[in-house]
mmCIF file as Biopython writes it, N, C-alpha, C and O atoms, coordinates in Angstrom:
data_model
#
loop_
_atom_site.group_PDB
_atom_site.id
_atom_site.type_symbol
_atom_site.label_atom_id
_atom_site.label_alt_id
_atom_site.label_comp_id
_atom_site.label_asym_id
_atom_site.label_entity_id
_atom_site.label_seq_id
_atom_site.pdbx_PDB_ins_code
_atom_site.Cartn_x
_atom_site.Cartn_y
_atom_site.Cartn_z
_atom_site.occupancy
_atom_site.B_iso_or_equiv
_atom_site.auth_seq_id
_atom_site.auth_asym_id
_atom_site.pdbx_PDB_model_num
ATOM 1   N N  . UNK A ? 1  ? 260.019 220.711 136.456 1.0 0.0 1  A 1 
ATOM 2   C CA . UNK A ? 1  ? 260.186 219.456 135.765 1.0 0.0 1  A 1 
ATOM 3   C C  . UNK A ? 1  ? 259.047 219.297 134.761 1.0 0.0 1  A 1 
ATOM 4   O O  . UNK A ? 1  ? 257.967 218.933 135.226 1.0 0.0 1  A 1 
ATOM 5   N N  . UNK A ? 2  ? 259.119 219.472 133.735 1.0 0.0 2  A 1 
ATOM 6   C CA . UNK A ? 2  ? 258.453 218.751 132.583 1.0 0.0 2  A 1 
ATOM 7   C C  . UNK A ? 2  ? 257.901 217.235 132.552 1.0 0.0 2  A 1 
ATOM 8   O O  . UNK A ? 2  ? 258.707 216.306 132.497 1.0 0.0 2  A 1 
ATOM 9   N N  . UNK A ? 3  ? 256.386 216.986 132.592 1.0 0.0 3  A 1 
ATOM 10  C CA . UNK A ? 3  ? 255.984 216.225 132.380 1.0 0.0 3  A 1 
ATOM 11  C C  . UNK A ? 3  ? 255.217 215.575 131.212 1.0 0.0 3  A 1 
ATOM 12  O O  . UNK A ? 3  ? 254.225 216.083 130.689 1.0 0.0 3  A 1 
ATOM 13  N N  . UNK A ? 4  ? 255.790 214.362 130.842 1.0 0.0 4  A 1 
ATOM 14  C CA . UNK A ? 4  ? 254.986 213.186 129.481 1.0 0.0 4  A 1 
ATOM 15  C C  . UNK A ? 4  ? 254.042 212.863 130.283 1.0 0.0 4  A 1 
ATOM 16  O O  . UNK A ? 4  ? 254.024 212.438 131.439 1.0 0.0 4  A 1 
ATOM 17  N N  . UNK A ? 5  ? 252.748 213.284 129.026 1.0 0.0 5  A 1 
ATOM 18  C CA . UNK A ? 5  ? 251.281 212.537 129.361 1.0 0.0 5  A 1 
ATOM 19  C C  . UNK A ? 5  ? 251.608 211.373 129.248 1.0 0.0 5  A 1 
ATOM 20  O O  . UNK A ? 5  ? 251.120 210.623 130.094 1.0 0.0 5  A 1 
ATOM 21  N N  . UNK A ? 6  ? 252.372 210.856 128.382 1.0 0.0 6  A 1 
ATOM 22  C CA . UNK A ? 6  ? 252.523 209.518 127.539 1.0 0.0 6  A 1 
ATOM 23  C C  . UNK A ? 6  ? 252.076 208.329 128.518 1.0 0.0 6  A 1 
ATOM 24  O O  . UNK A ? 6  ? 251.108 207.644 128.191 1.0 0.0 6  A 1 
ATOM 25  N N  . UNK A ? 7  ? 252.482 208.176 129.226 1.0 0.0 7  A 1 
ATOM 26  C CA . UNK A ? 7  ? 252.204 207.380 130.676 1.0 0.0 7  A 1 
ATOM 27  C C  . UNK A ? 7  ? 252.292 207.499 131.722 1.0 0.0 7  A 1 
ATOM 28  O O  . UNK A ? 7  ? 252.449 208.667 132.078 1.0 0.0 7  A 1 
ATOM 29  N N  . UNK A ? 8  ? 252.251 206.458 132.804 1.0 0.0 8  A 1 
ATOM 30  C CA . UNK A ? 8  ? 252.463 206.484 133.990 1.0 0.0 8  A 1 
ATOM 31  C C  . UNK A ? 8  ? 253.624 207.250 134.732 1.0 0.0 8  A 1 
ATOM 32  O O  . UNK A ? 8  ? 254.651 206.594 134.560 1.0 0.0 8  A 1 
ATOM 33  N N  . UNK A ? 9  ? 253.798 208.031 135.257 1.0 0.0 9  A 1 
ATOM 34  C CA . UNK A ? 9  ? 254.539 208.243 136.221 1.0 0.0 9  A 1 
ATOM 35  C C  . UNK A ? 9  ? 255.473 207.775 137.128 1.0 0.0 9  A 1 
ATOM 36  O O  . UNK A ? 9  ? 254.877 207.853 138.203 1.0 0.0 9  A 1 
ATOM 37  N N  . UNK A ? 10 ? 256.868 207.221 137.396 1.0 0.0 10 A 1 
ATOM 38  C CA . UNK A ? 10 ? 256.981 206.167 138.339 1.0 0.0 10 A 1 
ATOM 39  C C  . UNK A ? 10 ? 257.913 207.089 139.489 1.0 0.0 10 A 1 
ATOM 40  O O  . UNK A ? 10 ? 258.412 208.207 139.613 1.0 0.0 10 A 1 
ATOM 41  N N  . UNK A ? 11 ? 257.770 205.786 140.224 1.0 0.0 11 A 1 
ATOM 42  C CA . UNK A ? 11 ? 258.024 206.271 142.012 1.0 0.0 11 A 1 
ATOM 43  C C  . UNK A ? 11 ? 259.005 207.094 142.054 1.0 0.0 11 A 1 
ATOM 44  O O  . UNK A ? 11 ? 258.897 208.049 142.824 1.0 0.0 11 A 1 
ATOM 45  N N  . UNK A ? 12 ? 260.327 206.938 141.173 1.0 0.0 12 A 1 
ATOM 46  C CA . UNK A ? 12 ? 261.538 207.577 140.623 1.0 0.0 12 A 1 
ATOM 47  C C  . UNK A ? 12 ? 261.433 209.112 140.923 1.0 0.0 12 A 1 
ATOM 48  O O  . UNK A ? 12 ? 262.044 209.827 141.717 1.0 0.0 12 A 1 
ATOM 49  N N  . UNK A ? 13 ? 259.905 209.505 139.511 1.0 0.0 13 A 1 
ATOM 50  C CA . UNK A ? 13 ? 259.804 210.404 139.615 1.0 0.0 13 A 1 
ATOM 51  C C  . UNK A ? 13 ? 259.434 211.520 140.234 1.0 0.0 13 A 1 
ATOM 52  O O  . UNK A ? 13 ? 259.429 212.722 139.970 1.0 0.0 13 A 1 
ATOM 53  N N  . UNK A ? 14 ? 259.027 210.625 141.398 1.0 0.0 14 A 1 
ATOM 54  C CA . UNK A ? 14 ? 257.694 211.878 142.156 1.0 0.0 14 A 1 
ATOM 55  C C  . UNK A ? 14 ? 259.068 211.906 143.634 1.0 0.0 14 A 1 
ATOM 56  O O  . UNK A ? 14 ? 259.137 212.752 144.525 1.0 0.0 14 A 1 
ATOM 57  N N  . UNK A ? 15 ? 259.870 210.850 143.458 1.0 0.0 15 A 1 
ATOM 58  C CA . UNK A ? 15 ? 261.245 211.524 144.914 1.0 0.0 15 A 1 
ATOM 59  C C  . UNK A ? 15 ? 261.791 212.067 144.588 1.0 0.0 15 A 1 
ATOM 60  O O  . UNK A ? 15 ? 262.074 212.896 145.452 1.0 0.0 15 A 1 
ATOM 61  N N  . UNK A ? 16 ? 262.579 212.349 143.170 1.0 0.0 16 A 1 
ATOM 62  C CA . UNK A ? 16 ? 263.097 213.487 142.556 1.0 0.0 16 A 1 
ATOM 63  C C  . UNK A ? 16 ? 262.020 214.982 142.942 1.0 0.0 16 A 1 
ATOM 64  O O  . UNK A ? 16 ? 262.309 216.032 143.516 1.0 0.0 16 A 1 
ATOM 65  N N  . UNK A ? 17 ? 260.825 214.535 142.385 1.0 0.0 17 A 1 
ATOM 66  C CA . UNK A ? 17 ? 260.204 215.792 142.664 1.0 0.0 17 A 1 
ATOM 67  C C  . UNK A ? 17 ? 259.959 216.256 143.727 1.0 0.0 17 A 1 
ATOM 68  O O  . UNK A ? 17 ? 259.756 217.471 143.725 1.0 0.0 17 A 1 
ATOM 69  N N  . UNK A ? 18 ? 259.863 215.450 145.196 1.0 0.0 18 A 1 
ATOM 70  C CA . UNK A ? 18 ? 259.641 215.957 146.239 1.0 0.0 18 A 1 
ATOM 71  C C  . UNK A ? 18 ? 260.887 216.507 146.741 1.0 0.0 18 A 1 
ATOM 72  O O  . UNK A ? 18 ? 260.905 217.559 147.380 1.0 0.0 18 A 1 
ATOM 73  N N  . UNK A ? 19 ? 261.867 215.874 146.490 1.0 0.0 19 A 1 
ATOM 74  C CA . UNK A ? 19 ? 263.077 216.090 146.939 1.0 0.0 19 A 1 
ATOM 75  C C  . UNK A ? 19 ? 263.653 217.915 146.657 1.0 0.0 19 A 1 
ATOM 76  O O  . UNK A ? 19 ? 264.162 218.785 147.362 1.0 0.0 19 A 1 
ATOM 77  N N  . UNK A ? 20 ? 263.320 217.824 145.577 1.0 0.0 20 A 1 
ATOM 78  C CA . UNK A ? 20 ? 263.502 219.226 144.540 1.0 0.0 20 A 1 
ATOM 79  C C  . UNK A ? 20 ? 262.204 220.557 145.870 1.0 0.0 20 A 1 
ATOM 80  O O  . UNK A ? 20 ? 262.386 221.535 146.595 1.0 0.0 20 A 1 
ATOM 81  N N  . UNK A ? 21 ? 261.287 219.868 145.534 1.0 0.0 21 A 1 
ATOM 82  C CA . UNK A ? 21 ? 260.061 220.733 146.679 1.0 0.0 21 A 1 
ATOM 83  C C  . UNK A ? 21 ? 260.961 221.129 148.462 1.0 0.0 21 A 1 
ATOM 84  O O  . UNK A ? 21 ? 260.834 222.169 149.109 1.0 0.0 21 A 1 
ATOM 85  N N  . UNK A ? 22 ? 261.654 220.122 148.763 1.0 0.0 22 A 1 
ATOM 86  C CA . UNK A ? 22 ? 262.072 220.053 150.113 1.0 0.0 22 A 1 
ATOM 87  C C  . UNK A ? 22 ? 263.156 221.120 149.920 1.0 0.0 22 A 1 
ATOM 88  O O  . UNK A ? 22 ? 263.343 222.047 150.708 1.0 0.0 22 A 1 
ATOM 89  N N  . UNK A ? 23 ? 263.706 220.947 149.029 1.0 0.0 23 A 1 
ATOM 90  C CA . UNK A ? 23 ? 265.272 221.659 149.022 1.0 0.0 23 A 1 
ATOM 91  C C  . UNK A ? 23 ? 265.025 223.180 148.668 1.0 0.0 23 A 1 
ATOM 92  O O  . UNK A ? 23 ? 265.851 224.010 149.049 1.0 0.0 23 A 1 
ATOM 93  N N  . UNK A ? 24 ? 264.004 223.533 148.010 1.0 0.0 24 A 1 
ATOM 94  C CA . UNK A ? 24 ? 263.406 224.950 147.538 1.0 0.0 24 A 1 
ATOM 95  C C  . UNK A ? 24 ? 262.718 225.273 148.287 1.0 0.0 24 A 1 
ATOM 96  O O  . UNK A ? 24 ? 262.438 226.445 148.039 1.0 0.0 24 A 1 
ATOM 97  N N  . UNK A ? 25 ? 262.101 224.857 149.331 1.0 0.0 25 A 1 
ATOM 98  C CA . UNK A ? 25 ? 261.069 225.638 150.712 1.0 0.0 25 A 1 
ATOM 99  C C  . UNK A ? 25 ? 261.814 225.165 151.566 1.0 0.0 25 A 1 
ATOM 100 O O  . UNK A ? 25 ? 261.647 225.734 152.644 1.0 0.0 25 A 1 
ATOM 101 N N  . UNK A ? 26 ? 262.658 224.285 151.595 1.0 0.0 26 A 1 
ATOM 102 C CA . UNK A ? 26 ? 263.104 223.641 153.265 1.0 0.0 26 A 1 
ATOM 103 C C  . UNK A ? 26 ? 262.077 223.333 154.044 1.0 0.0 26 A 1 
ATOM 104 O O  . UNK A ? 26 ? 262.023 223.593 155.246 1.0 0.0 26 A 1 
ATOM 105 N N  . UNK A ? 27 ? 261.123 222.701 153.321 1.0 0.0 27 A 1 
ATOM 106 C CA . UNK A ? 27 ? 259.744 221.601 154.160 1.0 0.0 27 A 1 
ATOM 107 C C  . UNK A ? 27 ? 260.068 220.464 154.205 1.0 0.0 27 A 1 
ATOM 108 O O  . UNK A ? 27 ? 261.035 219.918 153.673 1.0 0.0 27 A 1 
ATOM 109 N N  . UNK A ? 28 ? 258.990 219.897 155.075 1.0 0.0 28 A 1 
ATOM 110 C CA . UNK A ? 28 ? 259.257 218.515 155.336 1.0 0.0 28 A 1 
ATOM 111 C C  . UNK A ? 28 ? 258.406 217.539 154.237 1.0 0.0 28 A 1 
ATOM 112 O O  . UNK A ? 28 ? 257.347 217.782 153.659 1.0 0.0 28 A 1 
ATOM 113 N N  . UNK A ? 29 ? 259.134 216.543 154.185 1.0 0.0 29 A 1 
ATOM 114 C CA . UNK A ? 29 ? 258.285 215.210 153.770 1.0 0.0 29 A 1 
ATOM 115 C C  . UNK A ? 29 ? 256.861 215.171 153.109 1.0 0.0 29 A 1 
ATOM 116 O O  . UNK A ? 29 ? 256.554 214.968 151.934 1.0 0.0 29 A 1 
ATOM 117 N N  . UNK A ? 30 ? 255.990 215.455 154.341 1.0 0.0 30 A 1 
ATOM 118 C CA . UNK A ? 30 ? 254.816 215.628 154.575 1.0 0.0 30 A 1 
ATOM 119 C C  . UNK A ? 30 ? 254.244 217.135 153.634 1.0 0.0 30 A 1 
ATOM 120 O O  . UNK A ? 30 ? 253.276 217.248 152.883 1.0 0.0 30 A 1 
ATOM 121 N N  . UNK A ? 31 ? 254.889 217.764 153.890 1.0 0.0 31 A 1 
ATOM 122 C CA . UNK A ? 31 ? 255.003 219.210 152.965 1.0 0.0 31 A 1 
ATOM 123 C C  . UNK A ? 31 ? 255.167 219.030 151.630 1.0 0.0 31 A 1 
ATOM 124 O O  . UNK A ? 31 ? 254.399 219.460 150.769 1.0 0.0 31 A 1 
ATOM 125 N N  . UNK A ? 32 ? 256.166 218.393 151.441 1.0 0.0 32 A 1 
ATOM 126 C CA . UNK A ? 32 ? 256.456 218.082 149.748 1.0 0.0 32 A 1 
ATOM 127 C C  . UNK A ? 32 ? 255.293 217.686 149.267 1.0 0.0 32 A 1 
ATOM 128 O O  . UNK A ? 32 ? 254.635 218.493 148.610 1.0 0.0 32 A 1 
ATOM 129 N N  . UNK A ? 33 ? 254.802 216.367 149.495 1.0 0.0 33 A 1 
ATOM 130 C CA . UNK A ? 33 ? 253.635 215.797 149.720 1.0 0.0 33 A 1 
ATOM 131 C C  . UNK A ? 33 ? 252.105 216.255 149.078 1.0 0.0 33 A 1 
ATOM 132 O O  . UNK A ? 33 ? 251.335 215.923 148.176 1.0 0.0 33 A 1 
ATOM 133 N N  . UNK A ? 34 ? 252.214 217.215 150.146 1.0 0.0 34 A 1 
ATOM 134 C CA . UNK A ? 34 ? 250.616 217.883 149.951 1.0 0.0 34 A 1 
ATOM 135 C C  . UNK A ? 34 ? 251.357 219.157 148.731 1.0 0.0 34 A 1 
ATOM 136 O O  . UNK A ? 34 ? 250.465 219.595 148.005 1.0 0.0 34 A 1 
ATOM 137 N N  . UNK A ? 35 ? 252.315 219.579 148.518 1.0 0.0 35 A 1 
ATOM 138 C CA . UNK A ? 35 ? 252.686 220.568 147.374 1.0 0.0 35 A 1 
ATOM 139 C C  . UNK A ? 35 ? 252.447 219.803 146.301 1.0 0.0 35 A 1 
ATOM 140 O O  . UNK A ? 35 ? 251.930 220.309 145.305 1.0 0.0 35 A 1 
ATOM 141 N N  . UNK A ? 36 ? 252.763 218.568 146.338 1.0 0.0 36 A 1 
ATOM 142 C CA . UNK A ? 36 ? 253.004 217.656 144.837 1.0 0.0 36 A 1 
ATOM 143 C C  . UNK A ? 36 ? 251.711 217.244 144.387 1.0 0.0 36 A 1 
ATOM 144 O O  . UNK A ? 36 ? 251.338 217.014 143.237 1.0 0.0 36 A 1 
ATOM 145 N N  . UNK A ? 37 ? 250.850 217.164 145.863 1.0 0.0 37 A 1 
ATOM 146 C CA . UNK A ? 37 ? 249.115 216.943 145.757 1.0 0.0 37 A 1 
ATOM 147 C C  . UNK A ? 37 ? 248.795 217.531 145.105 1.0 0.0 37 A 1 
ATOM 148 O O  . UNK A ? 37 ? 248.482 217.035 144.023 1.0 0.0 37 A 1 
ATOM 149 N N  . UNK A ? 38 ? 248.662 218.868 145.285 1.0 0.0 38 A 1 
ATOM 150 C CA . UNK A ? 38 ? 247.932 220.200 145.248 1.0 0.0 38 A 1 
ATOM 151 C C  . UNK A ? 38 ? 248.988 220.735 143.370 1.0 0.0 38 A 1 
ATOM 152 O O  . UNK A ? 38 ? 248.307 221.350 142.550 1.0 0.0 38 A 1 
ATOM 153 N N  . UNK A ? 39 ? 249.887 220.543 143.141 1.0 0.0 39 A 1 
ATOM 154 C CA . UNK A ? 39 ? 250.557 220.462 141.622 1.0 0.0 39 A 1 
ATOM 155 C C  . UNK A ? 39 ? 249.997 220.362 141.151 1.0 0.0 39 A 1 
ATOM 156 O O  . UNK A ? 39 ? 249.133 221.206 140.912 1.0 0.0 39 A 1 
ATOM 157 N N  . UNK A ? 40 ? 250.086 219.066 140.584 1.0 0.0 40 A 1 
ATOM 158 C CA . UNK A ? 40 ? 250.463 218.297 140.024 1.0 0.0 40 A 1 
ATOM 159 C C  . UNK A ? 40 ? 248.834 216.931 139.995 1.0 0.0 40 A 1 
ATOM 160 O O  . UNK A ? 40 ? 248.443 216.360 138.977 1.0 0.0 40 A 1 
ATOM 161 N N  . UNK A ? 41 ? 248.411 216.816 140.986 1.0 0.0 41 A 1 
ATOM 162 C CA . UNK A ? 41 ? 247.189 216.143 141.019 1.0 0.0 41 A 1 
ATOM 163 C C  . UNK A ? 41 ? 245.978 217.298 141.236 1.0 0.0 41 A 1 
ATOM 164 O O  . UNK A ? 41 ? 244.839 216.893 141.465 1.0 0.0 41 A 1 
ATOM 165 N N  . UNK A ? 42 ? 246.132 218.124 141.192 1.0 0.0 42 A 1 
ATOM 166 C CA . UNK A ? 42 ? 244.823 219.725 142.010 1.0 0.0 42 A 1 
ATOM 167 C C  . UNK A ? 42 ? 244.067 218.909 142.799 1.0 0.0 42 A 1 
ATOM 168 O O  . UNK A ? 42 ? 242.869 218.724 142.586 1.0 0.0 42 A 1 
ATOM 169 N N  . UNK A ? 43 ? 244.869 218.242 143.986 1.0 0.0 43 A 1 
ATOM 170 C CA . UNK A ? 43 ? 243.826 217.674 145.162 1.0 0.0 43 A 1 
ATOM 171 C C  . UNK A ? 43 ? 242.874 216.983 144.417 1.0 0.0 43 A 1 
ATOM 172 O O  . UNK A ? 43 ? 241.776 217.534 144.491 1.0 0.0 43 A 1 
ATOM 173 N N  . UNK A ? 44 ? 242.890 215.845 143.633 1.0 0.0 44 A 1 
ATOM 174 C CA . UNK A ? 44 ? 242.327 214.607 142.902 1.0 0.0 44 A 1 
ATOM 175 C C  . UNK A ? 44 ? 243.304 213.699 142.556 1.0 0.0 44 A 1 
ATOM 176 O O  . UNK A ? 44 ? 244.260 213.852 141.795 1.0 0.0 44 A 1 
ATOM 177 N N  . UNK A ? 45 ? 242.946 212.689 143.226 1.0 0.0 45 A 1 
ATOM 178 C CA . UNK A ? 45 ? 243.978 211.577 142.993 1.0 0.0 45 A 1 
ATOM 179 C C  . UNK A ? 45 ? 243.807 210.489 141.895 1.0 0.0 45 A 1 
ATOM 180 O O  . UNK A ? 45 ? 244.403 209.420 141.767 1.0 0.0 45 A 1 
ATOM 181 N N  . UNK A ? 46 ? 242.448 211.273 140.841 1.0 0.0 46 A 1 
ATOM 182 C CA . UNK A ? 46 ? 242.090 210.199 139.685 1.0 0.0 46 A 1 
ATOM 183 C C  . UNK A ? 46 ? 242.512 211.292 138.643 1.0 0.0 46 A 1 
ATOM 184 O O  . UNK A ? 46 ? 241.912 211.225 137.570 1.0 0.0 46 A 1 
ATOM 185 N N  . UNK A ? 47 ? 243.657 212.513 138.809 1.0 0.0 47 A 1 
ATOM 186 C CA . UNK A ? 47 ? 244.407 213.135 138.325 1.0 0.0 47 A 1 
ATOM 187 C C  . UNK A ? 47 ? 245.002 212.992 136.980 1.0 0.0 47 A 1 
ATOM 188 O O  . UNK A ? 47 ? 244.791 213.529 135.892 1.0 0.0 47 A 1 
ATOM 189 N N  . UNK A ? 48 ? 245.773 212.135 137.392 1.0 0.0 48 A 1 
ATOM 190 C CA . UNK A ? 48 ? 246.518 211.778 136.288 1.0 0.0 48 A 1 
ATOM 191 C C  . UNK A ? 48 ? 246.751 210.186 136.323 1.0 0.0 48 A 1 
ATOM 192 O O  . UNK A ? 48 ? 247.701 209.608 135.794 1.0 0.0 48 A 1 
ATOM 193 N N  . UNK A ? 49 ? 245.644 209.554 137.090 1.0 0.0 49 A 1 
ATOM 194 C CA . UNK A ? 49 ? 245.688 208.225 136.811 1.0 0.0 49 A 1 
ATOM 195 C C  . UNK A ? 49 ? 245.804 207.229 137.995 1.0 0.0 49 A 1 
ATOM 196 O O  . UNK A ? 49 ? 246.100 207.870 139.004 1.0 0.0 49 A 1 
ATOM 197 N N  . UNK A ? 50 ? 245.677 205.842 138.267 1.0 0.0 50 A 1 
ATOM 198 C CA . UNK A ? 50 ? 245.409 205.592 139.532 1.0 0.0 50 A 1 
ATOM 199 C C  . UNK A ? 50 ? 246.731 204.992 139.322 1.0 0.0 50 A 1 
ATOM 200 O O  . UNK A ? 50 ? 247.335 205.547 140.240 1.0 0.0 50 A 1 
ATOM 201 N N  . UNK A ? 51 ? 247.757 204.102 138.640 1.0 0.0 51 A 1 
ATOM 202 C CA . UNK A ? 51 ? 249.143 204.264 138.279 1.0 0.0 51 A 1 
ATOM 203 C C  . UNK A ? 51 ? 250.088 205.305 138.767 1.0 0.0 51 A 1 
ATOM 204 O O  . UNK A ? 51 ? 251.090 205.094 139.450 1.0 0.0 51 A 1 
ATOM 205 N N  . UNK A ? 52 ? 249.732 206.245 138.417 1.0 0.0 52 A 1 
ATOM 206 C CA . UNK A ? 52 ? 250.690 207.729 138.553 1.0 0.0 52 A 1 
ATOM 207 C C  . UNK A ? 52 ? 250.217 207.976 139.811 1.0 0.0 52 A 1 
ATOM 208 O O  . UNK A ? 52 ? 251.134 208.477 140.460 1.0 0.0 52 A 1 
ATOM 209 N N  . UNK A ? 53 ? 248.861 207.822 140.704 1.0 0.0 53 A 1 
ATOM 210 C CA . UNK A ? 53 ? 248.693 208.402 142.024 1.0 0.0 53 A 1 
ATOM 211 C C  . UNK A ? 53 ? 249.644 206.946 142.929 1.0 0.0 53 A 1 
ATOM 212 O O  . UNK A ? 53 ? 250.111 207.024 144.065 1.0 0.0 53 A 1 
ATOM 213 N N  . UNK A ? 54 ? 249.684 206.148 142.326 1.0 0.0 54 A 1 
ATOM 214 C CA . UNK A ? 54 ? 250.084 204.763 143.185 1.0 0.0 54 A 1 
ATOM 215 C C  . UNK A ? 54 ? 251.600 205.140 143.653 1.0 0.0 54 A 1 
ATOM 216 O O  . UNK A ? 54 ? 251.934 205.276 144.831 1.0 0.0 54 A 1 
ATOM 217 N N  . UNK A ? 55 ? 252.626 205.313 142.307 1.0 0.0 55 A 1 
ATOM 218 C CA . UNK A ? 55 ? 253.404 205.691 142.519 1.0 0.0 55 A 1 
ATOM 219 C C  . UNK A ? 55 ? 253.985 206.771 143.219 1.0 0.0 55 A 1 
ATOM 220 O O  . UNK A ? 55 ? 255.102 206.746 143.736 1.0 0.0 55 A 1 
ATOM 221 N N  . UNK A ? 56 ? 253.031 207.919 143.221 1.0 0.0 56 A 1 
ATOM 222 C CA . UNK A ? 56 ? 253.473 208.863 144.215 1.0 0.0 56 A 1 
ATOM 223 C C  . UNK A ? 56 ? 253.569 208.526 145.811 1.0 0.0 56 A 1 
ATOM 224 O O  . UNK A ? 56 ? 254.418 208.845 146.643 1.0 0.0 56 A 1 
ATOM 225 N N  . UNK A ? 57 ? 252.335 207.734 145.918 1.0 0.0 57 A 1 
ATOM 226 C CA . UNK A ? 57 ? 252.249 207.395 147.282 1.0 0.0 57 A 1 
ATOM 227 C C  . UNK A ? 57 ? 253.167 206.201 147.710 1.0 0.0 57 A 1 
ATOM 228 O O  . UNK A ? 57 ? 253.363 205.944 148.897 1.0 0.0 57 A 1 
ATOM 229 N N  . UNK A ? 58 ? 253.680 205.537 146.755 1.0 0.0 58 A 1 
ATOM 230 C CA . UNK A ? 58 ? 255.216 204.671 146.980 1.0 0.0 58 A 1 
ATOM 231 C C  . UNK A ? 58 ? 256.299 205.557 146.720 1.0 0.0 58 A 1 
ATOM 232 O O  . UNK A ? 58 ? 257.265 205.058 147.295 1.0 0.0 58 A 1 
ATOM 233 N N  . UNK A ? 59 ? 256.667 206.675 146.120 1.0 0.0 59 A 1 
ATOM 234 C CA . UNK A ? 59 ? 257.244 207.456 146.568 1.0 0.0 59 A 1 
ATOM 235 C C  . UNK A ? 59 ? 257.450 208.295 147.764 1.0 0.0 59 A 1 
ATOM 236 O O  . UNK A ? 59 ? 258.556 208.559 148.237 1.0 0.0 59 A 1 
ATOM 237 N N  . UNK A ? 60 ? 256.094 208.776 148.311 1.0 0.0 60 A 1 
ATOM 238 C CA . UNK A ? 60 ? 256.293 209.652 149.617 1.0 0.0 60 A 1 
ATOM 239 C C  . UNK A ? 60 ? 256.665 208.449 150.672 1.0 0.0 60 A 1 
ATOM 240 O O  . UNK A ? 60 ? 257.507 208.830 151.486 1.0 0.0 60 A 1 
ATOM 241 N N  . UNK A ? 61 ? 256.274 207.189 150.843 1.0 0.0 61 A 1 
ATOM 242 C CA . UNK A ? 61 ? 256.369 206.207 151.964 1.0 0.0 61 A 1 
ATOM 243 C C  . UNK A ? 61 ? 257.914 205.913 151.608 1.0 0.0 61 A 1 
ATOM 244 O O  . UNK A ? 61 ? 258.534 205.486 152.582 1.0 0.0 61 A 1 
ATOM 245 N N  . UNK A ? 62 ? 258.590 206.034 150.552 1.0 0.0 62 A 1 
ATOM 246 C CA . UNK A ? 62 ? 259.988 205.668 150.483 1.0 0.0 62 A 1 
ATOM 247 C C  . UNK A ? 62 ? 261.026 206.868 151.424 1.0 0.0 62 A 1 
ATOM 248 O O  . UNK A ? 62 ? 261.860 206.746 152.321 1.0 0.0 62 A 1 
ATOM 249 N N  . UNK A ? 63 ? 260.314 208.287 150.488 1.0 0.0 63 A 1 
ATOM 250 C CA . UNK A ? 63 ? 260.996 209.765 151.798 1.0 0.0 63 A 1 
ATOM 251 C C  . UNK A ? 63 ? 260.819 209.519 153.264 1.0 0.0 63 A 1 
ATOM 252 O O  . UNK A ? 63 ? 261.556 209.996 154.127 1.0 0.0 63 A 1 
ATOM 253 N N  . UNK A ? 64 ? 259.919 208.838 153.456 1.0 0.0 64 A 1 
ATOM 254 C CA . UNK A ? 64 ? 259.214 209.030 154.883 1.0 0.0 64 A 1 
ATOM 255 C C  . UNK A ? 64 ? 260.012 208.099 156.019 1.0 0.0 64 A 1 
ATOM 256 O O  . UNK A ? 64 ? 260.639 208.374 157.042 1.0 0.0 64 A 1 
ATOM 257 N N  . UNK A ? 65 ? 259.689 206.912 155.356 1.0 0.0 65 A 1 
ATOM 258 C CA . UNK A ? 65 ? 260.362 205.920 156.003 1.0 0.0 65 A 1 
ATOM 259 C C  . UNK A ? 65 ? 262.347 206.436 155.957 1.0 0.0 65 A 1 
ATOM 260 O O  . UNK A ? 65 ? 262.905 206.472 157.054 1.0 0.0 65 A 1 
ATOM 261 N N  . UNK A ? 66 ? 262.948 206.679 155.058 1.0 0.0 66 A 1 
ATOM 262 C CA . UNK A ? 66 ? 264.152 207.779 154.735 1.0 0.0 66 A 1 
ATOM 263 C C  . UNK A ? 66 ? 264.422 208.482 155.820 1.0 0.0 66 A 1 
ATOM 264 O O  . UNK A ? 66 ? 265.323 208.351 156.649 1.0 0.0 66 A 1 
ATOM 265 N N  . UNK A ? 67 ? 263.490 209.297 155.731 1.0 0.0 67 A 1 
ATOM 266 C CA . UNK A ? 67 ? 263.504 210.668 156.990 1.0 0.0 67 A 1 
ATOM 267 C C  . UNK A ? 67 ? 263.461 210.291 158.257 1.0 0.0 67 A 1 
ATOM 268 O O  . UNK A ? 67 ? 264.180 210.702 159.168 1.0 0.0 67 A 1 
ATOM 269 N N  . UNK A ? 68 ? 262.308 209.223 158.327 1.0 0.0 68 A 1 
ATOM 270 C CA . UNK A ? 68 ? 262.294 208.656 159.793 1.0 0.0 68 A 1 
ATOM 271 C C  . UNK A ? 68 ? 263.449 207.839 160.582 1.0 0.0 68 A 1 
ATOM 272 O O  . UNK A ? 68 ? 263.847 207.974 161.740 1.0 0.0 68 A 1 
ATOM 273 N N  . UNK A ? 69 ? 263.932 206.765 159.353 1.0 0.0 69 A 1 
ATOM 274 C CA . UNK A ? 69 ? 265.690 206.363 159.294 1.0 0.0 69 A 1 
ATOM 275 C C  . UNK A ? 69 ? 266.734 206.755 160.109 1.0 0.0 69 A 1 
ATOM 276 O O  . UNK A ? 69 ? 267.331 206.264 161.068 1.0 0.0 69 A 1 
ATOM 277 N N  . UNK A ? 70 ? 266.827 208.485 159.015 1.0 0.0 70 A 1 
ATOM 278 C CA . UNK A ? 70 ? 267.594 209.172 159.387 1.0 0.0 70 A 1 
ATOM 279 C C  . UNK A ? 70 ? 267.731 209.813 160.907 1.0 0.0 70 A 1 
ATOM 280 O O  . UNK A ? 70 ? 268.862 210.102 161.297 1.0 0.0 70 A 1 
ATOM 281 N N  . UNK A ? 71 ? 266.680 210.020 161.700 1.0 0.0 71 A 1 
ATOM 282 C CA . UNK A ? 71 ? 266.412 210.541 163.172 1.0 0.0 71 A 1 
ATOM 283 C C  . UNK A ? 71 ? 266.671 209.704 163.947 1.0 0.0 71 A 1 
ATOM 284 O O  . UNK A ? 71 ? 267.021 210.214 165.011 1.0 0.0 71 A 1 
ATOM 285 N N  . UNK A ? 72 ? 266.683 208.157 163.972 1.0 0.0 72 A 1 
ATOM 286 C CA . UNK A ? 72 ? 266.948 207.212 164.876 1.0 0.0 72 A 1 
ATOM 287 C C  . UNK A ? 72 ? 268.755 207.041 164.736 1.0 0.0 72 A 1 
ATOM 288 O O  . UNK A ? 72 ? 269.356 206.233 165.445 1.0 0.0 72 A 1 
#
């Protein structure tokens, strides 16, 4: 996925992207996660902005809570 510096990042984008991570390794959640960390932020979360880190982390709590959903 191609990313605009232009701005912020939103939550949209980073479940698309984890989602895409899950379906190409068959990892979990938590996995996507630390892949999208380690991307996309190189393990710094003042990366690409405290906006763009916000949203990721309202993205992974949206998969999570999802995943957890889904098991009950």
């Amino acid at each position: 996925m191609t990313i605009n510096h232009a701005g912020a990042l939103k939550k949209e984008y980073f479940i698309s992207y984890m989602k895409l991570i899950m379906n190409a390794f068959g990892c979990s959640v938590e996995e996507a996660k630390d892949k999208t960390f380690e991307r996309l932020f190189r393990f710094r979360e003042s990366e690409m902005g405290q906006e763009t880190y916000t949203q990721f982390i309202l993205a992974y709590r949206e998969l999570l809570n999802h995943a957890n959903y889904r098991r009950n």
